[in-house]
C-alpha positions, -999 to 999 in steps of 0.1 A, spaced: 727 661 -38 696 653 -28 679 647 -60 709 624 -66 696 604 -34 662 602 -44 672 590 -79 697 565 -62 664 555 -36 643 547 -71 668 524 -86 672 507 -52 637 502 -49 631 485 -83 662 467 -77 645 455 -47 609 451 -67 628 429 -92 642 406 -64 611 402 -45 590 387 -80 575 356 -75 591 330 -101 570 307 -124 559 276 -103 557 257 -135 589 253 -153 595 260 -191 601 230 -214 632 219 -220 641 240 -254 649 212 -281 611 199 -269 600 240 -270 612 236 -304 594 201 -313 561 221 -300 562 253 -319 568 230 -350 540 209 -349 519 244 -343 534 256 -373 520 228 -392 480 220 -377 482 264 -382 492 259 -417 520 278 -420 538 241 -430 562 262 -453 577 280 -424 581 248 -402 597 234 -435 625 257 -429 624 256 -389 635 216 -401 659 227 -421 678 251 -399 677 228 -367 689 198 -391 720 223 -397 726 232 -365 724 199 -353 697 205 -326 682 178 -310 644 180 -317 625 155 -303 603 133 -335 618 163 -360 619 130 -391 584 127 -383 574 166 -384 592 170 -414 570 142 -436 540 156 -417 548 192 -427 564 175 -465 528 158 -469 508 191 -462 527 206 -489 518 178 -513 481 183 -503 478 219 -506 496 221 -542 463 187 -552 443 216 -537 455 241 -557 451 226 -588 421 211 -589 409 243 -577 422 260 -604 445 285 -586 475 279 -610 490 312 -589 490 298 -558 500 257 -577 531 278 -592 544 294 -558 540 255 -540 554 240 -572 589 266 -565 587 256 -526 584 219 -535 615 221 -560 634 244 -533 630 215 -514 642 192 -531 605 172 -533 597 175 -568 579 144 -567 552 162 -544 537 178 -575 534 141 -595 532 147 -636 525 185 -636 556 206 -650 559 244 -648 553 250 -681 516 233 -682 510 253 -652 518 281 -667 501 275 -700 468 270 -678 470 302 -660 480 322 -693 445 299 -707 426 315 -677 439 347 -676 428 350 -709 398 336 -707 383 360 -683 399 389 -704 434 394 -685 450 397 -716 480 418 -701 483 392 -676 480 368 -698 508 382 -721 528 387 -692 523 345 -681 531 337 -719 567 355 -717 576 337 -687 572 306 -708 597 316 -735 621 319 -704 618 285 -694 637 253 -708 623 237 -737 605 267 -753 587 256 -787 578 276 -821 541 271 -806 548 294 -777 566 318 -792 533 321 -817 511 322 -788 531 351 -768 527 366 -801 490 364 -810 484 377 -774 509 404 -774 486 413 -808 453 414 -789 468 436 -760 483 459 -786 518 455 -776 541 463 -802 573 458 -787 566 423 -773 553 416 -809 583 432 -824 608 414 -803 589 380 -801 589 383 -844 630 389 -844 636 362 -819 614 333 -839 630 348 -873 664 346 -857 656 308 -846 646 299 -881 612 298 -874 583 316 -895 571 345 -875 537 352 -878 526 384 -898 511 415 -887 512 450 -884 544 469 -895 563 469 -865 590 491 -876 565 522 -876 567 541 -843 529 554 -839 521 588 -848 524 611 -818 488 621 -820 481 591 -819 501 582 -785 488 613 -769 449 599 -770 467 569 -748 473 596 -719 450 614 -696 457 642 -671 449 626 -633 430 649 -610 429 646 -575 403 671 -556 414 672 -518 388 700 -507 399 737 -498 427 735 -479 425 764 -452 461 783 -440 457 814 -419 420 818 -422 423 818 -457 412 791 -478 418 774 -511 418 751 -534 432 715 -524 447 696 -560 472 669 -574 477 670 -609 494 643 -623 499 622 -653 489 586 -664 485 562 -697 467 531 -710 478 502 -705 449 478 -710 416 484 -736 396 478 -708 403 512 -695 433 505 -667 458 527 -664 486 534 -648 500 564 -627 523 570 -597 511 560 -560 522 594 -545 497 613 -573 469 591 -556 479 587 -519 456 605 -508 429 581 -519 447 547 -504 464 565 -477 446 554 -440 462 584 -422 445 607 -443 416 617 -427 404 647 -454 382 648 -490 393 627 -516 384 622 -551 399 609 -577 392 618 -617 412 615 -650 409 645 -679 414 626 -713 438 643 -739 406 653 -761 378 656 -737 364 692 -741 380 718 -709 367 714 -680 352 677 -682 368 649 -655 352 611 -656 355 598 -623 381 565 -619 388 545 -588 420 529 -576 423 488 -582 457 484 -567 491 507 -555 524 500 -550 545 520 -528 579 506 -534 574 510 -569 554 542 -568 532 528 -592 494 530 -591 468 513 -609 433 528 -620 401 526 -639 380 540 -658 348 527 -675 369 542 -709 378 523 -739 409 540 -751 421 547 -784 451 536 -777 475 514 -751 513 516 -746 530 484 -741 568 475 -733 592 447 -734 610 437 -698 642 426 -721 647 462 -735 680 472 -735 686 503 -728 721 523 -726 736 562 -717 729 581 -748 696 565 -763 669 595 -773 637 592 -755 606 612 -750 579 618 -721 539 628 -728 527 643 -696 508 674 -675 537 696 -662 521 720 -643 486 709 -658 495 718 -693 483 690 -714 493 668 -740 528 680 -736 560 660 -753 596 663 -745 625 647 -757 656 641 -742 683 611 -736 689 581 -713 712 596 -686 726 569 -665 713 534 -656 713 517 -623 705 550 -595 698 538 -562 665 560 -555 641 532 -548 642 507 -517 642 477 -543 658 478 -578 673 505 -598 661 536 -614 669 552 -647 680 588 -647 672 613 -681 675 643 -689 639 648 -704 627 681 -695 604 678 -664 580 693 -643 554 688 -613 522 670 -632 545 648 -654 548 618 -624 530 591 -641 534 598 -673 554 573 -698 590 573 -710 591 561 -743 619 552 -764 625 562 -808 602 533 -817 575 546 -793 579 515 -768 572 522 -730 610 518 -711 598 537 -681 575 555 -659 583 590 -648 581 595 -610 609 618 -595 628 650 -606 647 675 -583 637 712 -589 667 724 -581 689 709 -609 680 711 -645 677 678 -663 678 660 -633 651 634 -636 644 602 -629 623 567 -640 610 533 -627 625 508 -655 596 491 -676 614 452 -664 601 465 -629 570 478 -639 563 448 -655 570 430 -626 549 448 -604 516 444 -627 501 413 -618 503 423 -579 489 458 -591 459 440 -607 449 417 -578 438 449 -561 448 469 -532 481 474 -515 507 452 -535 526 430 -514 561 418 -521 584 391 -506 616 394 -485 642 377 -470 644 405 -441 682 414 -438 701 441 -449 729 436 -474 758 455 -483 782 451 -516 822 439 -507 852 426 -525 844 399 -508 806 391 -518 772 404 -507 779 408 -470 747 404 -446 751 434 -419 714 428 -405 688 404 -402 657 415 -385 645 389 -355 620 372 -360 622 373 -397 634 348 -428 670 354 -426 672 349 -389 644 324 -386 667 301 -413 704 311 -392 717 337 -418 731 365 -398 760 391 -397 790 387 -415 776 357 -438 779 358 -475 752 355 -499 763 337 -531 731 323 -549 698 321 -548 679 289 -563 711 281 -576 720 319 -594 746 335 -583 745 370 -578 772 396 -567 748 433 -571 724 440 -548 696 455 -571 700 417 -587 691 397 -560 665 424 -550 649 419 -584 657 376 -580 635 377 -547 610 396 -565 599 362 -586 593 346 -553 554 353 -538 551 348 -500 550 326 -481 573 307 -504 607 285 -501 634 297 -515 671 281 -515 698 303 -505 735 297 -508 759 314 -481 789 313 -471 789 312 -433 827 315 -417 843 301 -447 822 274 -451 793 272 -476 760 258 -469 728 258 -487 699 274 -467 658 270 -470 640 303 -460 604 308 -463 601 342 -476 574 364 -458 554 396 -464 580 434 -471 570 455 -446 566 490 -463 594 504 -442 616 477 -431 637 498 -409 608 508 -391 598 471 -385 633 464 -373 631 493 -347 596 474 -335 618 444 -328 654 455 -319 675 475 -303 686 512 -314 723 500 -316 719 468 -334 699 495 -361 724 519 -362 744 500 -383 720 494 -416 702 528 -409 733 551 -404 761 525 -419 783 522 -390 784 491 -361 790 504 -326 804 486 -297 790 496 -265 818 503 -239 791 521 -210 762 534 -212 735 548 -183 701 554 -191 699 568 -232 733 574 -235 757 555 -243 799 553 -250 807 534 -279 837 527 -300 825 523 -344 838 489 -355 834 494 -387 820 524 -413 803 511 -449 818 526 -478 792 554 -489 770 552 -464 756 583 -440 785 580 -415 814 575 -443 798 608 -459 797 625 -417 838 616 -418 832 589 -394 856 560 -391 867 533 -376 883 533 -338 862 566 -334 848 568 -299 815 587 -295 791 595 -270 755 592 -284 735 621 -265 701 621 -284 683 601 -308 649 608 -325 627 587 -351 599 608 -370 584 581 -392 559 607 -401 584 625 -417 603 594 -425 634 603 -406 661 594 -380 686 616 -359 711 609 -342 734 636 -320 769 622 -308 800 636 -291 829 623 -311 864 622 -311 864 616 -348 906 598 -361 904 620 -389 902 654 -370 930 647 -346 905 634 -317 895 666 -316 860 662 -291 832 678 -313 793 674 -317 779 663 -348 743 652 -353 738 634 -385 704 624 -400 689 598 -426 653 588 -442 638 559 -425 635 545 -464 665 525 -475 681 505 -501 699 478 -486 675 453 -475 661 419 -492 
């Protein structure tokens, strides 16, 4: 009883405190001028893009912004500039994403005569030039995909898929132009899958030495071994990010060094590489080595691939090198990654394969091995090549890749792809897309999968605009976001900036209404339960009531836990407790 007092003499007394504080002798501004203001800071900042679509949503919502015509040709004009900038500094990168913002803005004329395609031919020219020739490559396929495609480009996509060494590309570019009636251009026979031998000097072991690692006074040796393959005769090549964390990783406090065994260096020898670039959504690393291979392995992002189609994997398991299985393409389209799908195979696999390639009967690269599950035989999985590929230029600017989003969480319906979060302070809610709305297109494509519109944001390099149709309370409506920066773990960015119970609900898959709650617990009834998600799989449903008694986020160990009371429909109302637990790293968000 007379801790209860004390605890009731605390409350009181902040109660009191809260009363007593002084209040601001200057008042805010009036909000529609608030708004006016923090527009024209967007603007003299620079970040004109994101006060493009600040316009944009206050225009649909009607708000009354003091001079908002005039900040909207002030932050139109800085657009204009910037793209001049661009290209007559030769940054055809940075020209391309201003170019997309203009056209998603319906201000084509900003970028006068210049079209896409000569942009594009310019950075493929430079990329060349300074001996990006897989980046180059890369640049001349996006050309083919674009309107208006000549015999000339084709020819060109060609010649440089023949100076990377890309057989595939070449293959596939020689069919297309043949089935066009167009004279391919001739080469090597591209019907020959390279000798195996051959395809083995293209792969290298990769080495990690983390020190001795000392448990219970006794100490030994600290080692990654991994896998990893030319993809560039200038010695690049390409691995997993989790077979090199340790050397990109800022937590990690210990020894680190990185070196790379070659499939015919005599036993014992390691040449040191370094790290250019990593990718932890993709798990996909990027090193090099001062190494001109004897041979690169090159893909196509327009492979099709299907259940049933042989395949083979060069890799380390367990350190033993040079070491080829075979196997077939499982399933397409598993949800293991937070952006895209993954294939699954049943190609024997084994710790010191991640990184290695997954090639198909031809000897073309579809994939890049980077998850297996001990505990199940031929239970394996991939990163597609069409997402590799996508990741490579980002991989070769150097350091930590960074990717675009639209910062909500998504989930698939009958009725569309249903926004069930957007993170505040982010695109989605900065442009009015929130809860409940539909997405239906982006830049004019409509899209009904998730791992689609995951992949059409992808194209988009922040800050960017990008046009987004919804479908707000029946009514459809065309919406400029300025995508920004992915977080690396998006739920963890939306527990920085929202409450537990509004993240419930794309972490755990169930939306709560609070009915009472008193300091960290709460009583809430579950609106609604996604179809698959953790709670579905716990037997949770809707009308439930619960009592949430505990709730813990390790984002060391990437988890959240939460421990409820429930009276769950299914069980009779039966009061139990259940605590149910998920990884910090989802799927659902764009």
């Amino acid at each position: 009883m007379k801790a209860r007092l004390i605890l009731a003499g605390i409350l009181l007394g902040l109660l009191a405190g809260c009363a007593s504080s002084p209040r601001p002798t200057t008042p805010p501004p009036p909000l529609p001028q608030a708004r006016a203001d923090e527009l024209r800071s967007l603007i003299t900042s620079g970040s004109y893009l994101r006060a493009l679509a600040g316009v944009d949503a206050a225009r649909r919502r009607g708000d009354a912004v003091p001079g908002l015509d005039s900040l909207a040709a002030q932050a139109r004009d800085s657009l204009g500039r910037a793209f001049t900038d661009a290209v007559n500094g030769k940054k055809y990168d940075d020209a391309l994403r201003l170019m997309g913002s203009a056209q998603a803005l319906g201000a084509a004329d900003l970028t006068g005569t210049w079209t896409e395609k000569a942009l594009r031919e310019a950075l493929a020219d430079q990329q060349h030039g300074s001996g990006d020739t897989v980046l180059a490559l890369l640049t001349r396929l996006s050309i083919l995909s674009l309107p208006g495609a000549e015999e000339k480009d084709y020819a060109a996509a060609f010649d440089e898929a023949s100076v990377v060494g890309n057989q595939a590309v070449m293959r596939a570019i020689a069919a297309e132009m043949t089935s066009k009636g167009w004279t391919a251009p001739s080469g090597p026979d591209l019907d020959t899958r390279p000798p195996f031998p051959r395809m083995i000097s293209g792969t290298v072991t990769i080495l990690v030495d983390r020190g001795i690692k000392v448990e219970r006074g006794v100490g030994f040796p600290d080692r990654v071994i991994g896998s990893g393959f030319f993809i560039d005769k200038r010695g690049y090549i390409l691995t997993n990010h989790h077979v090199i964390e340790s050397e990109v990783d800022p937590k990690y406090k210990g020894y680190s060094r990185l070196y790379v065994r070659l499939s015919d260096s005599p036993q014992g020898e390691r040449i040191p590489a370094k790290v250019v670039g990593y990718d932890s959504t993709f798990d996909l690393a990027l090193i090099k080595t001062e190494i001109t291979p004897a041979f690169v392995f090159g893909g196509y992002g327009l492979q099709v691939l299907t259940p049933g189609d042989k395949i083979f994997a060069i890799g380390s398991p367990a350190g033993l090198e040079k070491t080829i299985t075979s196997g077939i393409v499982s399933a397409m389209g598993r949800r293991l990654m937070q952006v895209g799908d993954s294939m699954q195979v049943d190609v024997p696999l084994n710790p010191g394969n991640s990184g290695g390639p997954l090639l198909d009967e031809q000897g073309d690269l579809i994939g890049v091995v980077f998850a297996g599950i001990q505990q199940f035989e031929g239970l394996n999985f991939a990163i597609p090549y069409a997402l590799v590929e996508k990741a490579l230029p980002a991989l070769y600017k150097g350091g930590q890749a960074v990717h675009p989003w639209l910062g909500m969480a998504v989930t698939e319906t009958d009725k569309g792809l249903e926004v069930i979060y957007a993170v505040p302070d982010e695109p989605a809610a900065l442009a009015g897309i929130s809860a409940g709305d539909i997405i239906e297109s982006v830049e004019g494509t409509p899209y009904t999968k998730l791992a689609d519109v995951q992949e059409a944001v992808l194209g988009h390099a922040p800050p960017s605009l990008v046009r987004v149709g919804i479908r707000h309370a029946g009514v459809e409506q065309s919406v400029l976001v300025c995508v920004s920066a992915r977080p690396e773990q998006p739920i963890e960015e939306a527990l920085k900036r929202d409450t537990r119970d509004n993240v419930v609900y794309p972490l755990f898959g169930m939306k709560l209404e609070n009915i009472g709650s008193f300091l960290w617990k709460g009583d809430y009834i579950v609106r609604r339960v996604i179809q698959g998600s953790v709670a579905d799989e716990s037997g949770i449903s809707v009308d439930d009531p619960l009592t949430i008694q505990d709730w813990q986020v390790d984002t060391d160990k990437g988890y959240a836990m939460l421990q409820v009371v429930i009276k769950k429909r299914k069980a009779g109302f039966i009061e139990s407790a259940v605590q149910i637990a998920t990884y910090l790293e989802t799927d659902n968000f764009i």
